[in-house]
VOPAGU-2260 file (C-alpha; in pm, 1 decimal, decimal comma):
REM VOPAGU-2260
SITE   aa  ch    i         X         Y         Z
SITE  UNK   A    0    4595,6    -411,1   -2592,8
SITE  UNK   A    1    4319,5    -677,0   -2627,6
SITE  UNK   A    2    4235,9    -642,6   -2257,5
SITE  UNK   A    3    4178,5    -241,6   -2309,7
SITE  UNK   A    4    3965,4    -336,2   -2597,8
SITE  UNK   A    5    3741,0    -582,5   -2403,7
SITE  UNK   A    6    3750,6    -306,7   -2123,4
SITE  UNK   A    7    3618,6     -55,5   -2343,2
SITE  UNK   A    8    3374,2    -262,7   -2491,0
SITE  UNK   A    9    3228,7    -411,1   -2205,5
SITE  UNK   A   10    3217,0     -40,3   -2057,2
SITE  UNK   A   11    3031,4      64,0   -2345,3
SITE  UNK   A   12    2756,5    -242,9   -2351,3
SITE  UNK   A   13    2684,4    -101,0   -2022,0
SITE  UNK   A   14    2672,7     209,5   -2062,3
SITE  UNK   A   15    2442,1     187,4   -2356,0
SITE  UNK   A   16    2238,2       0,8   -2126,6
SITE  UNK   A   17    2223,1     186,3   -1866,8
SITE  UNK   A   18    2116,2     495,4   -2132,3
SITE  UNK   A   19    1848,2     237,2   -2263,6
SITE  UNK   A   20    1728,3     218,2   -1924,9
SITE  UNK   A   21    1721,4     551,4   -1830,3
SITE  UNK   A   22    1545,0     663,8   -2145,4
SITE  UNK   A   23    1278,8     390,2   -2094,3
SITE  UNK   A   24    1232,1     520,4   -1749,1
SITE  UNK   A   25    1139,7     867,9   -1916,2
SITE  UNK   A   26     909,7     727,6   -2212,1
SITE  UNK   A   27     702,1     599,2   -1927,9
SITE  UNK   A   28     711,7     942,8   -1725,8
SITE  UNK   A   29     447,2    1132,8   -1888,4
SITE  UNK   A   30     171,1    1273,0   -1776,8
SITE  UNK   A   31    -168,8    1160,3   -1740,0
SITE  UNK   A   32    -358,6    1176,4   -2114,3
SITE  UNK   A   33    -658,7     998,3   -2126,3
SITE  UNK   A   34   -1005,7    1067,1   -2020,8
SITE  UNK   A   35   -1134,1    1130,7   -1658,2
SITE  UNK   A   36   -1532,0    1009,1   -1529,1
SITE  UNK   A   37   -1643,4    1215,6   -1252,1
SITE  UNK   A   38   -1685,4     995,0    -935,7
SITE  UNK   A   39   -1604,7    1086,1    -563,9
SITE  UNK   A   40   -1497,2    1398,7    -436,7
SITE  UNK   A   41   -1162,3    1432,4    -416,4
SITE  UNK   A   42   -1096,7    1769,4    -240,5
SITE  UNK   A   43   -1160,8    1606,2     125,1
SITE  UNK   A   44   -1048,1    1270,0     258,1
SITE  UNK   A   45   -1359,3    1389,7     553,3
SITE  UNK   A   46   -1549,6    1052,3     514,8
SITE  UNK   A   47   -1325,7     839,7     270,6
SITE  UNK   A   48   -1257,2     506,0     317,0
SITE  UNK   A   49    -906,6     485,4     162,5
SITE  UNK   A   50    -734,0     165,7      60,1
SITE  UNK   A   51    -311,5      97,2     104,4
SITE  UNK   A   52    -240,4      -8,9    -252,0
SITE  UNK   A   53      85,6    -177,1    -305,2
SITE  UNK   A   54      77,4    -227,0    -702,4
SITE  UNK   A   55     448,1    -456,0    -644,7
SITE  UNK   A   56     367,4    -798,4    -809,1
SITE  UNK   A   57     520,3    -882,6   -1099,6
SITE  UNK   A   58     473,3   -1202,9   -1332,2
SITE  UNK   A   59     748,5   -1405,6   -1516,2
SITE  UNK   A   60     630,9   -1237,9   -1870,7
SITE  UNK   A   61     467,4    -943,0   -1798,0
SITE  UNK   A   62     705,8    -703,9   -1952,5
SITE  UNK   A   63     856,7    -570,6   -1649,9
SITE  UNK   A   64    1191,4    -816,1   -1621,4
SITE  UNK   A   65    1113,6    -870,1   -1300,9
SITE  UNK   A   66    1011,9   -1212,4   -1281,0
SITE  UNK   A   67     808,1   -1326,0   -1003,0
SITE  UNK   A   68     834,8   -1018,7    -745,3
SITE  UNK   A   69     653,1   -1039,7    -444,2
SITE  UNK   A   70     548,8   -1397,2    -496,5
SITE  UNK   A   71     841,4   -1602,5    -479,5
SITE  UNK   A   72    1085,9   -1455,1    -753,6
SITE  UNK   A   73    1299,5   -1704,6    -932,0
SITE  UNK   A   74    1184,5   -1982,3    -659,4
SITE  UNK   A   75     859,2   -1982,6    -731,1
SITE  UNK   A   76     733,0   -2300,8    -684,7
SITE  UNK   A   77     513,8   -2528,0    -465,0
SITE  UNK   A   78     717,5   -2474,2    -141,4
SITE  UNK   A   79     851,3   -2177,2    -190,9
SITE  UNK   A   80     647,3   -1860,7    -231,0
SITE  UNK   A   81     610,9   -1501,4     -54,6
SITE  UNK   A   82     214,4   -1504,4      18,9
SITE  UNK   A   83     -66,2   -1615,3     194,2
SITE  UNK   A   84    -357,8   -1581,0       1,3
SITE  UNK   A   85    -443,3   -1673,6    -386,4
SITE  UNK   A   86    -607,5   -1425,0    -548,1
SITE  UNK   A   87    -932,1   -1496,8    -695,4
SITE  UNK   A   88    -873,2   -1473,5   -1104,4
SITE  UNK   A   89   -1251,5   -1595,8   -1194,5
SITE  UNK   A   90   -1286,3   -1286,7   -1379,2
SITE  UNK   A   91    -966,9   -1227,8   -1571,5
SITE  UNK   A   92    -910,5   -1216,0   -1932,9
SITE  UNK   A   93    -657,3   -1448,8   -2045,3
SITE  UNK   A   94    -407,8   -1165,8   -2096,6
SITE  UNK   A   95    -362,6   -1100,9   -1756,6
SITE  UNK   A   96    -322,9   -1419,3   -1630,7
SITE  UNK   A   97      46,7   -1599,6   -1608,5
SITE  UNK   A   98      57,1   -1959,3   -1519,0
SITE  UNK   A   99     276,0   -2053,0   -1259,8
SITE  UNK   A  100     380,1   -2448,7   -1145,6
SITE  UNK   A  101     118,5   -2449,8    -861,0
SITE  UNK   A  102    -186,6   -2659,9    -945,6
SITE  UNK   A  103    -538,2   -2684,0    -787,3
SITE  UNK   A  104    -688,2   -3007,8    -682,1
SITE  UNK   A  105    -844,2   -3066,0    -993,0
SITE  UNK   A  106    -522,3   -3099,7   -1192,1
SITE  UNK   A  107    -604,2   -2758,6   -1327,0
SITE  UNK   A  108    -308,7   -2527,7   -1365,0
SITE  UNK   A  109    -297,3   -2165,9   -1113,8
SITE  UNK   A  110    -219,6   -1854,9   -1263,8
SITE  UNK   A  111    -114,4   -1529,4   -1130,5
SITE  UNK   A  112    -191,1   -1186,4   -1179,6
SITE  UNK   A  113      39,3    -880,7   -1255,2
SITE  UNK   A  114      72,7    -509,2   -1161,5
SITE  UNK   A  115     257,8    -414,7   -1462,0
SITE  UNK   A  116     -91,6    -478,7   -1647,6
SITE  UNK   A  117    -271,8    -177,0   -1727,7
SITE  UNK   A  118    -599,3    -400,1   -1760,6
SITE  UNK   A  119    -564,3    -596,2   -1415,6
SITE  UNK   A  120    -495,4    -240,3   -1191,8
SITE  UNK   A  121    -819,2     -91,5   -1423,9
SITE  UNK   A  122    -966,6    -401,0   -1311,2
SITE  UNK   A  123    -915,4    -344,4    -918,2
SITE  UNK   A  124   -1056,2      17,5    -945,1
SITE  UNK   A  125   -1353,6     -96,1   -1105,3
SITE  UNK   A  126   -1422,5    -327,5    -776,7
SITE  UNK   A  127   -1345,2     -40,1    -540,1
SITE  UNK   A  128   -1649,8     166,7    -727,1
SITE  UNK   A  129   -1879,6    -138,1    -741,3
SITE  UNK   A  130   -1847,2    -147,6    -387,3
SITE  UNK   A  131   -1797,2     217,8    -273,6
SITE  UNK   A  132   -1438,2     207,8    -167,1
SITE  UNK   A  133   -1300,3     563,0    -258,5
SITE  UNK   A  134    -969,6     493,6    -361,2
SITE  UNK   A  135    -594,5     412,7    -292,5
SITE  UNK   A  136    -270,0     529,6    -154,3
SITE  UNK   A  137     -55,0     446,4    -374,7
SITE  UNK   A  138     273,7     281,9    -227,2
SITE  UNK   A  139     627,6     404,7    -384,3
SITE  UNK   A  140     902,4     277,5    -179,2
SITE  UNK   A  141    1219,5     440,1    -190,3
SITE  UNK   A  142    1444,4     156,9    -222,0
SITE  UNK   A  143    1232,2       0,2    -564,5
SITE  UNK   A  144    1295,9     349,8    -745,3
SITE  UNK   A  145    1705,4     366,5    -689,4
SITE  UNK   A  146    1715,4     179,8    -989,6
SITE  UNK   A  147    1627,2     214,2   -1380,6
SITE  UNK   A  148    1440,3     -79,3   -1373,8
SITE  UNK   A  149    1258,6     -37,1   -1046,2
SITE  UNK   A  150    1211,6     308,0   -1126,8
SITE  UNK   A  151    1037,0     217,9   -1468,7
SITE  UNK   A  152     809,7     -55,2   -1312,6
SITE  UNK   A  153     706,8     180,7   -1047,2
SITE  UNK   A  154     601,3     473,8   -1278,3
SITE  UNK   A  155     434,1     233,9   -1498,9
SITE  UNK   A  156     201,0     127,7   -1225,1
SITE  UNK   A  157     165,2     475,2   -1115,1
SITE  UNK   A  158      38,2     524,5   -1506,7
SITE  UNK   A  159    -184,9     238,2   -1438,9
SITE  UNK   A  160    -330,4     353,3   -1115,9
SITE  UNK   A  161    -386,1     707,1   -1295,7
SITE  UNK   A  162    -572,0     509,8   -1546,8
SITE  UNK   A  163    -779,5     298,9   -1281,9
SITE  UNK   A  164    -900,5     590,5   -1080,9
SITE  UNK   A  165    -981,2     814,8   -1383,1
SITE  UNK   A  166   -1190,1     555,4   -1571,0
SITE  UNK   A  167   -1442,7     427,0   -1247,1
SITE  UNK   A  168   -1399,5     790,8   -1046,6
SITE  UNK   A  169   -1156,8     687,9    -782,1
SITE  UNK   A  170    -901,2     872,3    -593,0
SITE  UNK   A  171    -511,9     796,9    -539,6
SITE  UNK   A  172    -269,2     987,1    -361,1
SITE  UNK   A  173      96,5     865,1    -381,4
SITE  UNK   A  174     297,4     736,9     -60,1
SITE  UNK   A  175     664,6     693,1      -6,9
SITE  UNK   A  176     763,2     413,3     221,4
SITE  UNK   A  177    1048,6     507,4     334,8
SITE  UNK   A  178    1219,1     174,4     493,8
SITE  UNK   A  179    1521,0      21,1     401,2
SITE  UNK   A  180    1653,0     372,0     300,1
SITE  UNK   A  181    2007,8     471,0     382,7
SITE  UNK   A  182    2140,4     797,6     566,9
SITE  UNK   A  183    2106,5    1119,8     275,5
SITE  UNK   A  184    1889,8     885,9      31,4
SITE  UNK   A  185    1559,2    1083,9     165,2
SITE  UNK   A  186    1713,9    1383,5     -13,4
SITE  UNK   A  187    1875,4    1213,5    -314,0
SITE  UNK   A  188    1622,7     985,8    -364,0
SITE  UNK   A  189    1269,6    1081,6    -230,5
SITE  UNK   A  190    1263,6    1488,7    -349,8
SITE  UNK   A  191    1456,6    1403,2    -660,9
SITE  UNK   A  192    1152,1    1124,0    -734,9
SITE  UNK   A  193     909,7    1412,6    -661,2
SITE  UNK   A  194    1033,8    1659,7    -842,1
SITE  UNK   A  195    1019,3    1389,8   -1145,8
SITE  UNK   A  196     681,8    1281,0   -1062,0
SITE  UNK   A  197     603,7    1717,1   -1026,6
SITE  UNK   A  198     776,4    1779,7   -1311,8
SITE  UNK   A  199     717,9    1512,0   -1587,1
SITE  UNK   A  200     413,5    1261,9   -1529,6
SITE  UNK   A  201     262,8    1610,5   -1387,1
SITE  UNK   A  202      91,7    1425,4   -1102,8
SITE  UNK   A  203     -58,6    1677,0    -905,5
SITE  UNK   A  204    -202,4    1794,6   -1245,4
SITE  UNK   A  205    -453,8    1480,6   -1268,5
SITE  UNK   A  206    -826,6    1474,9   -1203,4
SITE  UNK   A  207    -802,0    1218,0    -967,5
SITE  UNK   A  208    -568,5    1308,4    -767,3
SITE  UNK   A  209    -670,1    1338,2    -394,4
SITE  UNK   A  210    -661,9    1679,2    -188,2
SITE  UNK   A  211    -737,3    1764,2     145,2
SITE  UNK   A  212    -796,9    2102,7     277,7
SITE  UNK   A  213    -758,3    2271,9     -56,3
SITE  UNK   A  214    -414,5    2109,0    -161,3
SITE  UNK   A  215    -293,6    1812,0    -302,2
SITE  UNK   A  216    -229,4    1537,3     -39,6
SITE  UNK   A  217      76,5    1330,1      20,4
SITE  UNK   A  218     185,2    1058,0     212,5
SITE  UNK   A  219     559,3     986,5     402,5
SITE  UNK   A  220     540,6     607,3     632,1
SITE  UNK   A  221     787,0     495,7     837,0
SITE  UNK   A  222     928,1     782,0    1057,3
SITE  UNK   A  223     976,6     776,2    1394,6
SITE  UNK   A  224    1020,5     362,1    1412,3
SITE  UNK   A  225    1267,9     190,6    1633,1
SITE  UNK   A  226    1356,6     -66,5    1474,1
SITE  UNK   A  227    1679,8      41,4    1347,6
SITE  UNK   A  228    1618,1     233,7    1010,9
SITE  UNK   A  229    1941,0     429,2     877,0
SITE  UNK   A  230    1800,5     756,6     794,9
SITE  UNK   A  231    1726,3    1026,8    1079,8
SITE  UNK   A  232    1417,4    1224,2    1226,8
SITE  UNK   A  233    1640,5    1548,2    1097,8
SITE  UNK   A  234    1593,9    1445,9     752,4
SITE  UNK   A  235    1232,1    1362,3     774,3
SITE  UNK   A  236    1189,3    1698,7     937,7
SITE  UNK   A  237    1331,4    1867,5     642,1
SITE  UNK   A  238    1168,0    1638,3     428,1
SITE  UNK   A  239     824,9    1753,3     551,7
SITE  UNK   A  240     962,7    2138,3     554,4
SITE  UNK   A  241    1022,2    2106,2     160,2
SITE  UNK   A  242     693,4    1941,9      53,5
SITE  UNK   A  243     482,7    2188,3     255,1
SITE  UNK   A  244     702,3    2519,0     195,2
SITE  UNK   A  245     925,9    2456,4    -126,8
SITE  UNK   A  246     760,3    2743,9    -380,8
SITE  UNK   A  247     776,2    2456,2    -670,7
SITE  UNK   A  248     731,2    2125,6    -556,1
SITE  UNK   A  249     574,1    2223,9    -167,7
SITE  UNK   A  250     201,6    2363,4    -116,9
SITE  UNK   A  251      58,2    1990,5     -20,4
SITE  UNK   A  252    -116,5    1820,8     275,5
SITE  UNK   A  253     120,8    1590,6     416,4
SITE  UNK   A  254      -5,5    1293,6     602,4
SITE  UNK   A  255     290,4    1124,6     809,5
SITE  UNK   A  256     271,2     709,7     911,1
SITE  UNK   A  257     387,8     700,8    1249,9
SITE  UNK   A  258     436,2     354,6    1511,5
SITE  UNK   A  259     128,6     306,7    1675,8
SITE  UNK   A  260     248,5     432,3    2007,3
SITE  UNK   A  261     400,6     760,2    1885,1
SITE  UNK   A  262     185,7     955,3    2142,0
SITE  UNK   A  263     340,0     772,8    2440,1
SITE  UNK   A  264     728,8     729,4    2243,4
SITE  UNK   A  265     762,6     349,4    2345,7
SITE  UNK   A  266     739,2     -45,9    2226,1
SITE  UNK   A  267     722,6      81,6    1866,3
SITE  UNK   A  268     812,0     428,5    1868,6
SITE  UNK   A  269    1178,8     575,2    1887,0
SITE  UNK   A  270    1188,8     780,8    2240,6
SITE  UNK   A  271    1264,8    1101,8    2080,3
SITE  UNK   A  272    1036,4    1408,6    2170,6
SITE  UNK   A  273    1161,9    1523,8    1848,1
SITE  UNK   A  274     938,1    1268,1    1668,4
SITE  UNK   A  275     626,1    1504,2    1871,4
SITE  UNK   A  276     765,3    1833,4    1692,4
SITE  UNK   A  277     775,8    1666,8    1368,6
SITE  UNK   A  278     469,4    1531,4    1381,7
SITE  UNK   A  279     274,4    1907,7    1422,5
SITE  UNK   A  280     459,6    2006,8    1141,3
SITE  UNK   A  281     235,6    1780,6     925,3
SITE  UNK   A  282     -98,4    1784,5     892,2
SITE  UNK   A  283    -258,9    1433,4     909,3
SITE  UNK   A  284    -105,9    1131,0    1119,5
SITE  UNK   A  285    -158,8     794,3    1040,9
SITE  UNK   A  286     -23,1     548,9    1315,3
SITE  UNK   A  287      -0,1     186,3    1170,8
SITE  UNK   A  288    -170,9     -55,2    1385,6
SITE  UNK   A  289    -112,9    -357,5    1188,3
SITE  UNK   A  290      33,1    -646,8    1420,2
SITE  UNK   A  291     -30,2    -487,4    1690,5
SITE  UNK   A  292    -321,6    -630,4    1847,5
SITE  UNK   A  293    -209,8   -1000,2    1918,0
SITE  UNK   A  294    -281,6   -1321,6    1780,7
SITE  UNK   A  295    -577,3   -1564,1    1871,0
SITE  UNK   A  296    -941,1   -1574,2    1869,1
SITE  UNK   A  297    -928,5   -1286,3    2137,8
SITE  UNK   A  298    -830,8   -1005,3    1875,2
SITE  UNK   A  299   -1165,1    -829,7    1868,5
SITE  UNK   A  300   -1161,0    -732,0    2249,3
SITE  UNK   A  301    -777,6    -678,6    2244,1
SITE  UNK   A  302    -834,0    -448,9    1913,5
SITE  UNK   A  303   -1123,4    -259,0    2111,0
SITE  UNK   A  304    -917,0    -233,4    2425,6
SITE  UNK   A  305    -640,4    -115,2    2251,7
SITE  UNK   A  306    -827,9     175,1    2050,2
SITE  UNK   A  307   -1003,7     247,7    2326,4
SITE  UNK   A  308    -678,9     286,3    2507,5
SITE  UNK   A  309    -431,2     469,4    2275,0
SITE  UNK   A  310    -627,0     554,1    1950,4
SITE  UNK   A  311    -888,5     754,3    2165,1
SITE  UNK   A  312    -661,5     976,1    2324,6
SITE  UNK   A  313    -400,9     967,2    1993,8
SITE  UNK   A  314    -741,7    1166,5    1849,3
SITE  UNK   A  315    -768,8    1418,3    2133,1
SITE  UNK   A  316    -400,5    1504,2    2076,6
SITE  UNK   A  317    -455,9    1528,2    1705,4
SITE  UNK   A  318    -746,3    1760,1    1752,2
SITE  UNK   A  319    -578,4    1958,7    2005,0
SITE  UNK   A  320    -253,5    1998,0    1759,6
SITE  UNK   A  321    -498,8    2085,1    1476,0
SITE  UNK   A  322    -421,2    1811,0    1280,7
SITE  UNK   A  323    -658,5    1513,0    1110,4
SITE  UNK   A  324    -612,0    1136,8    1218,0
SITE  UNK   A  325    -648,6     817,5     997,5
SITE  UNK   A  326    -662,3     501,4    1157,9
SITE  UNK   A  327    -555,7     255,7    1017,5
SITE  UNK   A  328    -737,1     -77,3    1004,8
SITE  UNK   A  329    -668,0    -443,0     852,8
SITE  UNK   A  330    -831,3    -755,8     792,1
SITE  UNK   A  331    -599,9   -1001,0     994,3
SITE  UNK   A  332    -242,9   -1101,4     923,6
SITE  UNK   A  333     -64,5   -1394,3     849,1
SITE  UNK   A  334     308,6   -1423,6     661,9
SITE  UNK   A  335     406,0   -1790,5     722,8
SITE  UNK   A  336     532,5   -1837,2     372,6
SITE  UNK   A  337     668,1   -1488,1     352,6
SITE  UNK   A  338     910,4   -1632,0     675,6
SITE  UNK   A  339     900,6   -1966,5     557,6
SITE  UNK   A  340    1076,6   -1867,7     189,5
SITE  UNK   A  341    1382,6   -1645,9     409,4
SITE  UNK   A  342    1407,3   -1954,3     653,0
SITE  UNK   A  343    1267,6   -1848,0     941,2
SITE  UNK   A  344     927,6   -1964,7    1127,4
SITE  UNK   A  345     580,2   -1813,6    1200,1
SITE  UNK   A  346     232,5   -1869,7    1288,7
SITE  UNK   A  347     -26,3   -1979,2    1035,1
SITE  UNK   A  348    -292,0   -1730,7    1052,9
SITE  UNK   A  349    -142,2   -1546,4    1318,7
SITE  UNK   A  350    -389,0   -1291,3    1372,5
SITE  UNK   A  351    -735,1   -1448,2    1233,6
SITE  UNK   A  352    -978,0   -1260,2    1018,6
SITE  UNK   A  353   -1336,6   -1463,3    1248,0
SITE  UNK   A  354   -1513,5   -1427,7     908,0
SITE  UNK   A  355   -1472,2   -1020,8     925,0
SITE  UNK   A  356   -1601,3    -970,5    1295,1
SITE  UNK   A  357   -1220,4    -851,3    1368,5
SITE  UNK   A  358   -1225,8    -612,5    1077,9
SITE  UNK   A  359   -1559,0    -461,5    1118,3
SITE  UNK   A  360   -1500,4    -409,7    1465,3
SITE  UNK   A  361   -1149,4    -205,0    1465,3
SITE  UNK   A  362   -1401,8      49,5    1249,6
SITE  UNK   A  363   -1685,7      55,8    1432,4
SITE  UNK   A  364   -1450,0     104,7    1763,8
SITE  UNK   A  365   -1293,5     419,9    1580,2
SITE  UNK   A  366   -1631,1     544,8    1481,9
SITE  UNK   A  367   -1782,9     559,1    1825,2
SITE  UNK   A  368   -1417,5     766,5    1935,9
SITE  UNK   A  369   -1520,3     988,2    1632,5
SITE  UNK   A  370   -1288,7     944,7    1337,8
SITE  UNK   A  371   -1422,7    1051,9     996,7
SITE  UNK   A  372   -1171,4     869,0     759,9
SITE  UNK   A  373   -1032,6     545,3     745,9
SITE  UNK   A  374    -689,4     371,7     576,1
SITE  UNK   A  375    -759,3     -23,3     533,7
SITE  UNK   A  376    -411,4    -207,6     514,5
SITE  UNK   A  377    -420,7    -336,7     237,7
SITE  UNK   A  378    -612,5    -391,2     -82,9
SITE  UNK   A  379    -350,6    -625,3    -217,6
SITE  UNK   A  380    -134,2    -707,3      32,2
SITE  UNK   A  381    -157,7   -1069,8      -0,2
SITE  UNK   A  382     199,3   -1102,9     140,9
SITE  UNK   A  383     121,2   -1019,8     485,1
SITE  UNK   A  384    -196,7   -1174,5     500,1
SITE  UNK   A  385    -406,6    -843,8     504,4
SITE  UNK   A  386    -593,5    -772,2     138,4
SITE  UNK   A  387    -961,2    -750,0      70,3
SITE  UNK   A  388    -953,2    -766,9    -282,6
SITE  UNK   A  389   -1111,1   -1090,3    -430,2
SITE  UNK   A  390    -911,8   -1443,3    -289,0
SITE  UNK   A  391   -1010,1   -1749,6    -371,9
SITE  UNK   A  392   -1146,5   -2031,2    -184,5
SITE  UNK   A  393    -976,1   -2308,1    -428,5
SITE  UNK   A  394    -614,1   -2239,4    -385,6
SITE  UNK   A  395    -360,6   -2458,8    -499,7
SITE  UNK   A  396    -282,1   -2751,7    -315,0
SITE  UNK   A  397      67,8   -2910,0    -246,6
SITE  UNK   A  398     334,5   -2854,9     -18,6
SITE  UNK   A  399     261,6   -2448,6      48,1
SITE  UNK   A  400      -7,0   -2368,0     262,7
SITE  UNK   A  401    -272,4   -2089,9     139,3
SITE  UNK   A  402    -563,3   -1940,9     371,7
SITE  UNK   A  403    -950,8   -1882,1     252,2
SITE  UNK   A  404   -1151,5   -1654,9     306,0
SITE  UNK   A  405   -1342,9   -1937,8     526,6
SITE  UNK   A  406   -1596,0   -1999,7     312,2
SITE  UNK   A  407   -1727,5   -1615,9     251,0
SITE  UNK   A  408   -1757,0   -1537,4    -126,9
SITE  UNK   A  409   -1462,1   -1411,4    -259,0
SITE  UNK   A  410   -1581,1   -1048,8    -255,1
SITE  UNK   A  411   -1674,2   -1036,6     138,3
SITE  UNK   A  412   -1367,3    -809,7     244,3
SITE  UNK   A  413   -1475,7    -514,3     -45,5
SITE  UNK   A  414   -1840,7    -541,1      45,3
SITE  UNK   A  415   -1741,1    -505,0     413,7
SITE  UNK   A  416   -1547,2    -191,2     377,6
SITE  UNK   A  417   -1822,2     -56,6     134,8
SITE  UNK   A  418   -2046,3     -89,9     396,6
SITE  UNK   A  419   -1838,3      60,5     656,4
SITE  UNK   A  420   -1890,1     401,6     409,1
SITE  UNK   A  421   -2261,5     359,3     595,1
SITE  UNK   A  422   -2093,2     443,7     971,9
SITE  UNK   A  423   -1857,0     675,8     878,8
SITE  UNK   A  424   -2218,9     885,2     710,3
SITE  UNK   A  425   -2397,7     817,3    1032,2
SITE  UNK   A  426   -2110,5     900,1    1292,5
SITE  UNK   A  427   -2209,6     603,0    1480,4
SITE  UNK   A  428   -2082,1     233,1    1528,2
SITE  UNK   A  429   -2312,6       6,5    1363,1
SITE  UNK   A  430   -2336,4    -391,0    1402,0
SITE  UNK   A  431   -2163,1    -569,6    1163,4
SITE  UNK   A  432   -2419,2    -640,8     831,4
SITE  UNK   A  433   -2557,3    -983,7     739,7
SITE  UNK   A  434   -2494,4   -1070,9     376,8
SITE  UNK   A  435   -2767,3   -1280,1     216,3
């Protein structure tokens, strides 16, 4: 009898838990309320410059219960961490900073930003208009909304974002990743998340929300990859049916991220021909180029060959199938730590940033093949090695190892893609600008 008791109880804590969850997931899913500042145009992505935006890093006190996600979680620690470069917190109010165990050479102790913080996210769209980046896809992976709690820290960044773009007159278009998902989860998971985001924070209903060719844009990555992922082309081809046909929730631009050699179906790609059908069901491709270019001080000609190569004809086929291409560019890429903290090895700087010549020159390569739009990878994305938002040239110092921006103030990588805005105007590759 005491053991049914306990059972009973027990069952009851967690179901009262799982309700306080649930209904904290929906005090968070309302719609956009506040103010909106006119800004860019958002009913064309026809000469945007549009930023990957991951919004996933949380801080041990932010609010979110997440602890340290996406820097090192309960590890973090000199030694162990998830990231390559330390972001540059000069300007940060004391609020959104959380101190963290790492210390600079001075003695001084480093802190760390989070995305739960309305301020911080305001804070990043504020850089992207100072230096005329247009705005973000925002990243909403389908295995960090399968839970309450994931699913409450992702809509509360999405309500941050909303607030970010409508205050400095940005864009954002939301993105589902769809990696790590298992077999039927596209269904359960992705098109029940939309109909939320449709239904109750009203997304398509805000300002700043970006369209393309008179409807609301959004974005599906990760089909047609070979490296093993559970769910099938057949539901990413009914995926795309719904959002573009569905009388409710369909009506939008859908923009697909492919593997860079879709066109051809190998090294990335699965060899499917069925990947090529769903693909002209969309209406923009994005192919994701980062890592694919090699490693070493060689990167710019292997980037140029390469674009020259597969992105050049990628756009004829695009053009011929009616549909828009984004290219996707990226800084450099390094993950050392990333493999370091899941015991594996890598390459320090594996694929170096040569003070922005690599960057700059991925665009103006694209630009001479005549793109009109560009997707940087990422703004934030210090994980991987590939953001341009502020990093600092002080990092901690101890046993992990941090890159620099080599000396380049710590706002370089958002005044270079501002000023690749100035090619994409002209139509015409441009040298790569000398800051004073």
């Amino acid at each position: 009898m005491q053991f049914l008791f306990l059972l009973f109880f027990f069952t009851a804590k967690l179901l009262c838990a799982q309700k306080l969850s649930h209904d904290s997931v929906l005090k968070l899913a309302q719609p956009y309320a506040g103010s909106h500042t006119a800004g860019i145009d958002t009913k064309t992505l026809d000469g945007k410059i549009m930023c990957g935006y991951q919004g996933w890093f949380n801080a041990e006190g932010d609010g979110a219960q997440n602890g340290w996600r996406h820097y090192g979680n309960k590890k973090l620690a000199p030694g162990n961490c998830t990231f390559e470069y330390w972001p540059d917190l000069s300007e940060f109010t004391n609020e959104e900073k959380f101190p963290t165990k790492f210390k600079h050479a001075d003695g001084s102790t480093a802190s760390l930003f989070s995305s739960y913080n309305k301020q911080t996210v305001e804070r990043h769209f504020k850089w992207m208009k100072d230096y005329g980046i247009d705005g973000v896809f925002l990243q909403r992976f389908g295995v960090g909304i399968r839970s309450p709690k994931g699913l409450r820290n992702r809509n509360k960044v999405t309500s941050n974002v909303q607030h970010g773009a409508n205050k400095y007159g940005r864009s954002w278009a939301n993105m589902y990743d769809l990696s790590g998902l298992k077999k039927g989860q596209i269904k359960s998971v992705i098109m029940e998340d939309w109909k939320m985001l449709v239904d109750k924070m009203k997304i398509l209903e805000d300002k700043s929300y970006q369209h393309h060719n008179g409807k609301p844009v959004i974005s599906i990555w990760g089909i047609g990859f070979n490296d093993g992922r559970d769910y099938t082309l057949d539901e990413c081809d009914e995926l795309i049916d719904w959002l573009k046909n569905d009388p409710k929730y369909g009506g939008l631009t859908v923009m697909i991220g492919v593997p860079y050699f879709w066109r051809d179906l190998h090294r990335d790609a699965v060899k499917d021909k069925k990947l090529h059908n769903i693909i002209k069901k969309a209406d923009i491709i994005s192919p994701w180029a980062v890592g694919r270019y090699g490693a070493g001080k060689n990167t710019i000609n292997a980037s140029k060959h390469l674009i020259n190569k597969t992105a050049k004809y990628d756009l004829e086929w695009t053009k011929e199938n009616k549909l828009d291409y984004l290219p996707v560019i990226f800084p450099g890429f390094s993950w050392v730590n990333l493999k370091k903290f899941h015991g594996e090895k890598a390459t320090f700087n594996h694929i170096p940033r040569l003070k922005g010549t690599f960057f700059w020159e991925q665009a103006a390569t694209h630009v001479n093949n005549g793109v009109n739009m560009l997707y940087v990878a990422m703004f934030d994305e210090i994980d991987e090695g590939t953001a341009i938002f502020k990093c600092s040239n002080n990092p901690p110092v101890g046993e992990s190892q941090f890159l620099t921006y080599e000396g380049l103030k710590s706002d370089h990588y958002l005044w270079l893609t501002g000023k690749m805005k100035k090619m994409l105007n002209e139509k015409k590759a441009l040298a790569i600008p000398l800051r004073k």
